[in-house]
GUKERO-675395 format. One record per residue (C-alpha): residue number from 1; x, y, z. Coordinates in nm, 4 decimals, padded with zeros to 6 digits. Example, Ala and Ser with C-alpha at 12.3 -4.5 7.8 and 13.67 -1.06 7.14 Angstrom:
2
   n       px       py       pz
   1  01.2300 -00.4500  00.7800
   2  01.3670 -00.1060  00.7140
***
This chain:
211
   n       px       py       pz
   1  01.0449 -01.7276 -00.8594
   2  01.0124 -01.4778 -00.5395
   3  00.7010 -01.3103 -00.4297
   4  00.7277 -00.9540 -00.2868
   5  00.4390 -00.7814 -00.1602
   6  00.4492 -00.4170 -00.0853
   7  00.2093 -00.2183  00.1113
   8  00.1440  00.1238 -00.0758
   9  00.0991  00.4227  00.1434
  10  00.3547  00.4668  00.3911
  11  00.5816  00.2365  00.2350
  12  00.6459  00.2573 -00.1530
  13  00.4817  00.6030 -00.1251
  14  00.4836  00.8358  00.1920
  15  00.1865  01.0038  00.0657
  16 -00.1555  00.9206  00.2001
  17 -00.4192  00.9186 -00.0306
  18 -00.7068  00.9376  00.1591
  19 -00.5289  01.2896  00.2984
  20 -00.4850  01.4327 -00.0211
  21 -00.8483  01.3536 -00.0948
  22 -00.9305  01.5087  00.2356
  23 -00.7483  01.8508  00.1479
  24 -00.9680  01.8767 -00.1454
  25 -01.2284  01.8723  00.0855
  26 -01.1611  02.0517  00.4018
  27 -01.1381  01.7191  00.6096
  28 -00.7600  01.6721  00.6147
  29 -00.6604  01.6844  01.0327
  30 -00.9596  01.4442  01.0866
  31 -00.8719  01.1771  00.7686
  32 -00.5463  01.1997  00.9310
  33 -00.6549  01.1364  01.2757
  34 -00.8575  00.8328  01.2108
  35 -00.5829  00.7181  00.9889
  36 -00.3212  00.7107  01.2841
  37 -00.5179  00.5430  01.4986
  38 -00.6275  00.2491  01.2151
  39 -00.2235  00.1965  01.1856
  40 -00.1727  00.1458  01.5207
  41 -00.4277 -00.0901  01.5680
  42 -00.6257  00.1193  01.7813
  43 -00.9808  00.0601  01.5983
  44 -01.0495 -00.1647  01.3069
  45 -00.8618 -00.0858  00.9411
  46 -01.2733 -00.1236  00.7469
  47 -01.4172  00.1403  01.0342
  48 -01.1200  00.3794  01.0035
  49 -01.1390  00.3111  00.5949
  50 -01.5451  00.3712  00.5879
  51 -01.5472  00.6080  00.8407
  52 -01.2862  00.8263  00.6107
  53 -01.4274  00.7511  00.2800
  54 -01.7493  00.9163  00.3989
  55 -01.5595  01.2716  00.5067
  56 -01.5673  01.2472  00.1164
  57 -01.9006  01.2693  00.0661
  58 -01.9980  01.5327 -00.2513
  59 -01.6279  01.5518 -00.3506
  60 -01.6033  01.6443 -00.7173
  61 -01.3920  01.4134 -00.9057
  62 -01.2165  01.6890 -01.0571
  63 -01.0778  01.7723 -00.7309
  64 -01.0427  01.3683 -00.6136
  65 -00.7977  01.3396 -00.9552
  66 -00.6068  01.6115 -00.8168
  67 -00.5318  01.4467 -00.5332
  68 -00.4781  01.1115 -00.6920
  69 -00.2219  01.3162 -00.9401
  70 -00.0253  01.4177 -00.6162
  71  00.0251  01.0533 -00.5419
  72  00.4239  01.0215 -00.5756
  73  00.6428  00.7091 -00.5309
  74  00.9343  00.7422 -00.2640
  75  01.2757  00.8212 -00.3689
  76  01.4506  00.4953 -00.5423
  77  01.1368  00.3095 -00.5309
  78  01.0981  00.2899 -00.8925
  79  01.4687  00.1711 -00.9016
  80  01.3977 -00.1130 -00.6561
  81  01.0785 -00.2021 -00.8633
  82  01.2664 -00.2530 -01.1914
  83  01.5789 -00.4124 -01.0273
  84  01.3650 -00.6527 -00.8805
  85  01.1269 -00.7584 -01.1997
  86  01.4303 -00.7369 -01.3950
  87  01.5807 -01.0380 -01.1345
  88  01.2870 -01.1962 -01.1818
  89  01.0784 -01.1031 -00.9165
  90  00.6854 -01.1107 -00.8971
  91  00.6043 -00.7682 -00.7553
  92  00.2644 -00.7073 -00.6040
  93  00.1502 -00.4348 -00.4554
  94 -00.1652 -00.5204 -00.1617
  95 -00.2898 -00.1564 -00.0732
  96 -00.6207 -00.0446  00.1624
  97 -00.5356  00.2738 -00.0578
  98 -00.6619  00.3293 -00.3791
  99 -00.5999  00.2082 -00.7050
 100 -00.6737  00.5209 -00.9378
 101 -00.4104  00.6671 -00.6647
 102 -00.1516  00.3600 -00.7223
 103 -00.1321  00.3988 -01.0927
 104 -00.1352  00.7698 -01.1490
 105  00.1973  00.7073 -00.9184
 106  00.2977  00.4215 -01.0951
 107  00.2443  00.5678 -01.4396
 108  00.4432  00.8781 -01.3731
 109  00.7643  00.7286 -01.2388
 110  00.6766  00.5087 -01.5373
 111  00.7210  00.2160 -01.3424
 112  00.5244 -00.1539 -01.3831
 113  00.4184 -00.3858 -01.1265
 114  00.2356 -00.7467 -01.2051
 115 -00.0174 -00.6986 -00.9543
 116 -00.2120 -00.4623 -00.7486
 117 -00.5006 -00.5714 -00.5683
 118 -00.6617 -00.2563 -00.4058
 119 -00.9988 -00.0830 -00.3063
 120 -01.2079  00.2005 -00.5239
 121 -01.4196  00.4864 -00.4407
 122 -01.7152  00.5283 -00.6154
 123 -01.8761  00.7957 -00.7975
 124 -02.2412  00.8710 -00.9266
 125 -02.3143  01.2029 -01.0996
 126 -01.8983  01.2706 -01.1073
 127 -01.9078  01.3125 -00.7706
 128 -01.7818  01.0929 -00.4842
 129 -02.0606  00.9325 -00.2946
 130 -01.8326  00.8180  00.0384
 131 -01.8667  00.5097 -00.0270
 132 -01.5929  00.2432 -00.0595
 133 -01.5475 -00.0882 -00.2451
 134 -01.3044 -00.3836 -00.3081
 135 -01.1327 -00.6738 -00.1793
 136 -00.9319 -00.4939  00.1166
 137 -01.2015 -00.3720  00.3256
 138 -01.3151 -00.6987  00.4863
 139 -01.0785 -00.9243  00.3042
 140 -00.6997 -00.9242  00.4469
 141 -00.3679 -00.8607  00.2906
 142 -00.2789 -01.2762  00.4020
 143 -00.5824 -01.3555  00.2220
 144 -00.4564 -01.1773 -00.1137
 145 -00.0975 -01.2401 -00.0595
 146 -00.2348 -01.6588 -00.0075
 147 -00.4204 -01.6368 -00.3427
 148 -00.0861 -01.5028 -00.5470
 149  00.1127 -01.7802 -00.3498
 150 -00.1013 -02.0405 -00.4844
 151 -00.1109 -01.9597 -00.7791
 152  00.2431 -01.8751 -00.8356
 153  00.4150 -02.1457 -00.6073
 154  00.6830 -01.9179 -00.5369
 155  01.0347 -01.9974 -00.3603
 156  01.0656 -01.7268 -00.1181
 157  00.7368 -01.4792 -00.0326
 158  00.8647 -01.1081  00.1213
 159  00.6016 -00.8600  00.2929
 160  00.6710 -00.5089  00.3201
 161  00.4465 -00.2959  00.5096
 162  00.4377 -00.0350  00.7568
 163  00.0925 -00.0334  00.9550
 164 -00.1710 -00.2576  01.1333
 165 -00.3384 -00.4111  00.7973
 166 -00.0084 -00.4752  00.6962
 167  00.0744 -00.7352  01.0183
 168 -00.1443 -01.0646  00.8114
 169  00.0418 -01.0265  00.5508
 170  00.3620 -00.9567  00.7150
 171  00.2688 -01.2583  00.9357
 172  00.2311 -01.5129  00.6484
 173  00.5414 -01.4079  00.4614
 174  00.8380 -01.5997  00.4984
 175  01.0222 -01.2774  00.5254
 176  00.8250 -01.0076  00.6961
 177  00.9891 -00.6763  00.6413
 178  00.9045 -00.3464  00.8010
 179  00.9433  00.0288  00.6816
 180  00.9585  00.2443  00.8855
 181  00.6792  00.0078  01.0547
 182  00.4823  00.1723  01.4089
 183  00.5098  00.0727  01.7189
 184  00.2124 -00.2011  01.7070
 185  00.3708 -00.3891  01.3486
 186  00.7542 -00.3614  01.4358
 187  00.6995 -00.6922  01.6587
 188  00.6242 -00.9011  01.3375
 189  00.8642 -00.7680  01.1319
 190  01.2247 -01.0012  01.1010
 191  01.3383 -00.6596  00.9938
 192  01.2552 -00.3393  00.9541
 193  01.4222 -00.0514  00.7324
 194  01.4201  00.3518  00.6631
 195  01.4881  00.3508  00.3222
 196  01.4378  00.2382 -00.0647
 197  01.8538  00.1955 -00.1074
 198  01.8643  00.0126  00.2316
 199  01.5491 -00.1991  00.1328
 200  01.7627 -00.2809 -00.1868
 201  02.0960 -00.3362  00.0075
 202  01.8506 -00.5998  00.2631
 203  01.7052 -00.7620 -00.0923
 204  02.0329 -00.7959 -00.2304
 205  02.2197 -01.0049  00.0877
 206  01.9175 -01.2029  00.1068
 207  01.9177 -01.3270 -00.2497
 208  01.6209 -01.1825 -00.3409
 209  01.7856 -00.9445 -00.6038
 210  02.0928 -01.1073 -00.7462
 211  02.3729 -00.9170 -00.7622
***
């Protein structure tokens, strides 16, 4: 069996939840500021995720499910998905983002993964408190990415990421591919691609997805 591990925003979605959630509040430009500077390595990924889960401070979660509803997959990435579990593939998804985010996209393109290991934002009186929880804040995409691999004893382990928290897990995969990867990740990657049907085209001459 293969293991592929896909980062979530800015690779099987080009949405970016913590933007969304920051239109609902005003904070947008400066979610996406500290965001840019997290994925190119510029200050640590748990700062830049802290420091943006508190610009959400007071957000109702009526307005936080809005922005989790805009959460969309990219084009074909449902159609990769499916080829590959129906080839056999374990497919993970190992996301900073956020999982209410992951499978409101998920659930729409009505699409299934096995696994997705990703962080939460809590609420008290249904609104958000900026706070954030789970095992990607501290804990490292290798470190989840090692677990699965252990446990599943897989032949062949694929990363696919784009941005700075993506480079352990890119680094520990056997093949480490990037989309669409910046400036600071491209280095790690054995390739990098644009698209879902080129991603598929890569999967397929590598014998990931059988033809």
């Amino acid at each position: 069996m293969e293991l592929l591990a896909f980062d979530f925003d800015g690779t099987l979605s080009d949405s970016e939840m913590t933007v969304l959630l920051g239109e609902q509040k005003s904070v947008a430009d400066e979610m996406a500021t500290i965001t840019e500077r997290a994925m190119n390595d510029e200050i640590g990924y748990a700062t830049s995720l802290r420091e943006r889960a508190a610009l959400l401070d007071g957000l109702p979660m009526t307005a936080a499910r809005r922005a989790f509803e805009a959460v969309a997959l990219r084009p074909g990435a449902g159609d990769l998905i499916d080829a590959l579990r129906d080839a056999g593939v374990y497919v993970a998804i190992l996301t900073g983002g956020f999982e209410r985010g992951v499978r409101a996209a998920l659930d729409r393109a009505d699409v299934t993964v096995d696994t997705v290991v990703a962080n939460r934002l809590p609420a008290a009186d249904d609104t958000l408190t900026g706070d954030v929880e789970g095992p990607l804040i501290e804990g490292t995409k290798d470190e989840a990415l090692a677990d699965l691999s252990r446990s599943l004893d897989p032949t062949t382990t694929v990363a696919v990421g784009d941005g700075a928290n993506d480079l352990p897990m890119l680094e520990y995969a056997e093949l480490a591919v990037g989309y669409e990867p910046k400036p600071a990740v491209e280095p790690a990657c054995d390739v990098t691609v644009t698209a879902m049907d080129e991603l598929a085209e890569l999967l397929t001459e590598r014998n990931v997805i059988k033809d």
